[in-house]
Backbone as a chain_set.jsonl record, in Angstrom:
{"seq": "XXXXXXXXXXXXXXXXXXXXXXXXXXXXXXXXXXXXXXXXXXXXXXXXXXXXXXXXXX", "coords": {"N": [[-18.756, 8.877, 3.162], [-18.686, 5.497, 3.656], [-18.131, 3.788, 6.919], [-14.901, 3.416, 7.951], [-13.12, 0.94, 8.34], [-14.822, -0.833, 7.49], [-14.593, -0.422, 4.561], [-11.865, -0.74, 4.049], [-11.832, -3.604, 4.77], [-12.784, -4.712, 3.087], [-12.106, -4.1, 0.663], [-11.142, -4.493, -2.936], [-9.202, -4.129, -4.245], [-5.438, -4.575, -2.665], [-2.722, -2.995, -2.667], [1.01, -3.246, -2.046], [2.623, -1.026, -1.925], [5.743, 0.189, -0.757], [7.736, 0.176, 1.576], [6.324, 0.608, 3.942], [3.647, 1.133, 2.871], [0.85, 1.044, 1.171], [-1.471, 0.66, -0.72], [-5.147, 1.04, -0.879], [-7.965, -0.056, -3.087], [-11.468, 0.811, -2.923], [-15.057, 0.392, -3.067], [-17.869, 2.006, -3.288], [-21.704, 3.344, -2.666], [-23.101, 5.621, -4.489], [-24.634, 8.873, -4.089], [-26.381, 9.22, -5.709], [-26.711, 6.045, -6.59], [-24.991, 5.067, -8.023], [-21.966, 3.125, -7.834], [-19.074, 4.205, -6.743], [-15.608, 4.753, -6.649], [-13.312, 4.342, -4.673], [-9.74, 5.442, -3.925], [-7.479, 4.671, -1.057], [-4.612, 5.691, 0.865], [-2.236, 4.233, 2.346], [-0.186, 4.932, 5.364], [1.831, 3.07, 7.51], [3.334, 3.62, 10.505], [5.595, 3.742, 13.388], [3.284, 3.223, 15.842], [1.114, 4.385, 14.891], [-1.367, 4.9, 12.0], [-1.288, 6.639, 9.062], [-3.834, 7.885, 7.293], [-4.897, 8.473, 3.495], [-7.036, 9.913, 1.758], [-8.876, 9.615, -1.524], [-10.457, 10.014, -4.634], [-10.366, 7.867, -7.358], [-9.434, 7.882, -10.999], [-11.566, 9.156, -13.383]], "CA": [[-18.251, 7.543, 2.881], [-19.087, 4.552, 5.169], [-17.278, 3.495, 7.516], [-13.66, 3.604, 6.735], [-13.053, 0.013, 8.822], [-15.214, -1.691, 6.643], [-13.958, 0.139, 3.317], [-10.673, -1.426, 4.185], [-11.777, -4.55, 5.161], [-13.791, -5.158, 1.955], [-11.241, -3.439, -0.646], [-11.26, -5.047, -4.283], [-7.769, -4.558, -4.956], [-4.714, -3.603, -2.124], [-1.367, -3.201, -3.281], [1.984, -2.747, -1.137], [3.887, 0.104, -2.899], [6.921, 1.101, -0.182], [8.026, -0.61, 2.438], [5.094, 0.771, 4.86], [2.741, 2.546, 2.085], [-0.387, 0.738, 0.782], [-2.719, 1.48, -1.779], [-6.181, 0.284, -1.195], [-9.108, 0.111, -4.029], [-12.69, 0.393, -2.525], [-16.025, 1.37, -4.161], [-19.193, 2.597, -1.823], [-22.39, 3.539, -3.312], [-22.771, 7.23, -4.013], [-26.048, 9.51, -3.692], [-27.197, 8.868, -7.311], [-26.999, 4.875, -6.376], [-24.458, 4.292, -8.894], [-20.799, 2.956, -6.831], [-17.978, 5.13, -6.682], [-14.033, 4.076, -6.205], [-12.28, 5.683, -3.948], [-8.554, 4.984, -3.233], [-7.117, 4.813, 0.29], [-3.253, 4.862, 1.055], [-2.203, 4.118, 4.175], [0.85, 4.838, 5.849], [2.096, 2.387, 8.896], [4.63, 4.202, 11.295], [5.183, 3.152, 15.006], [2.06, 3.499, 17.331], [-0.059, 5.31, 13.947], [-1.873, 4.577, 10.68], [-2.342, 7.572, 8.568], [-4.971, 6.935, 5.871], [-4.612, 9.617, 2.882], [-8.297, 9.496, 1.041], [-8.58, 10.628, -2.902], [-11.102, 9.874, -5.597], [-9.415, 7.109, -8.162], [-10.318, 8.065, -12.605], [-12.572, 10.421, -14.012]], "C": [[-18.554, 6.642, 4.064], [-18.057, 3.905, 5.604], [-15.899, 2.752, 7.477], [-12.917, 1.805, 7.336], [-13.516, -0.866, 7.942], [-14.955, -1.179, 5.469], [-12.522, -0.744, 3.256], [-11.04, -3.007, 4.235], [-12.848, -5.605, 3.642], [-13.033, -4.636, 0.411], [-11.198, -4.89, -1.644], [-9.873, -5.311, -4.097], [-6.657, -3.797, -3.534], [-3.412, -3.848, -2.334], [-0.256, -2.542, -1.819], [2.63, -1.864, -2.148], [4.954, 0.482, -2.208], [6.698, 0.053, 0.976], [6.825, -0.051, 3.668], [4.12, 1.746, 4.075], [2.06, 1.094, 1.537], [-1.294, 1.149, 0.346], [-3.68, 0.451, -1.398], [-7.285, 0.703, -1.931], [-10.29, -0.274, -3.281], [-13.571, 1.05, -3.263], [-16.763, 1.503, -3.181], [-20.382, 3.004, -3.287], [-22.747, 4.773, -3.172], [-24.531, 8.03, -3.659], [-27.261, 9.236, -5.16], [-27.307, 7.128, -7.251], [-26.067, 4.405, -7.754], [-22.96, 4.072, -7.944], [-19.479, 3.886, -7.659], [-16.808, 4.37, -6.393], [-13.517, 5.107, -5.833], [-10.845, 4.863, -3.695], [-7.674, 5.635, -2.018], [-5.489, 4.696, 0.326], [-3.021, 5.171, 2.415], [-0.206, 3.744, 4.222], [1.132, 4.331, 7.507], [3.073, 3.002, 9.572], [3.957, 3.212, 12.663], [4.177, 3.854, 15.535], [1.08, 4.211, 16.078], [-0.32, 5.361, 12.639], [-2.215, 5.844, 9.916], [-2.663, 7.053, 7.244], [-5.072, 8.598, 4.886], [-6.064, 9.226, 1.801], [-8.527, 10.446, -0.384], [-9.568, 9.504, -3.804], [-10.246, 8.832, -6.835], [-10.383, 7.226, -9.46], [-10.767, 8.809, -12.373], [-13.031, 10.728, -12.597]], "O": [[-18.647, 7.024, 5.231], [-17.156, 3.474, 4.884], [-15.801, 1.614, 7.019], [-12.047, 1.435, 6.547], [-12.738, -1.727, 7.531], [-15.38, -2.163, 4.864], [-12.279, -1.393, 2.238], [-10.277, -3.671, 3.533], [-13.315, -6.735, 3.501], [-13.487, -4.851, -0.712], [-11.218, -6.045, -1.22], [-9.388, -6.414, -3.849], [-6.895, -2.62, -3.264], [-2.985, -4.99, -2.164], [-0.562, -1.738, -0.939], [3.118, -2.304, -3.189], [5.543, 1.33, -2.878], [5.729, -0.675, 1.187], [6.67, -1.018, 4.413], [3.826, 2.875, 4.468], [2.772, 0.09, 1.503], [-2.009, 1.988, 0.893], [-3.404, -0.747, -1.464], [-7.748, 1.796, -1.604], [-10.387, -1.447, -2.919], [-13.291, 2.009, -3.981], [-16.353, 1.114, -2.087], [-20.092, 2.982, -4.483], [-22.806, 5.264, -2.044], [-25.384, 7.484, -2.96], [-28.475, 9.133, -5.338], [-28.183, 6.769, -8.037], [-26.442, 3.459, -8.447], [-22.797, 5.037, -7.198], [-19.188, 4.062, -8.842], [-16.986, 3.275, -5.86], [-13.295, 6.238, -6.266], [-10.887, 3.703, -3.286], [-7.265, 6.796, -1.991], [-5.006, 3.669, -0.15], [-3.422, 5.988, 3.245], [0.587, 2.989, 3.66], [0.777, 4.971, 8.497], [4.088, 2.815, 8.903], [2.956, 2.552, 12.942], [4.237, 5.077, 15.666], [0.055, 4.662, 16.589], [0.55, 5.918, 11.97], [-3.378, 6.23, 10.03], [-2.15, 6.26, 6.456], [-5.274, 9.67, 5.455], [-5.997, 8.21, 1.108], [-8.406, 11.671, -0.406], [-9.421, 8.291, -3.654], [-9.217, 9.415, -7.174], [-11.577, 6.926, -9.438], [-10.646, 9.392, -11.295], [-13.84, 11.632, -12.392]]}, "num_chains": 1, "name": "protein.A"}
């Protein structure tokens, strides 16, 4: 996947779901040249972002 900075920073769709939880919708282009969606959630705590990465549909 390319670089997960610009995946974020280019997301289609990002939703707040929880008071520090975030869903973000990105697509990338895969090895067959057709784009893929991947969804990102991201959890904010003090001092650390974790980013939880999973395939979104079929």
């Amino acid at each position: 996947m390319h670089d997960l900075r610009t995946a974020i920073e280019e997301a289609y769709e990002t939703k707040k779901v929880g008071k520090k939880k975030y869903e973000v919708y990105t697509r990338y282009k895969g090895k067959k040249g057709k784009g893929k969606s991947r969804k990102l959630i991201l959890v904010d705590c003090p001092e650390e972002i974790f980013i939880i990465t999973g395939a979104e549909g079929k």
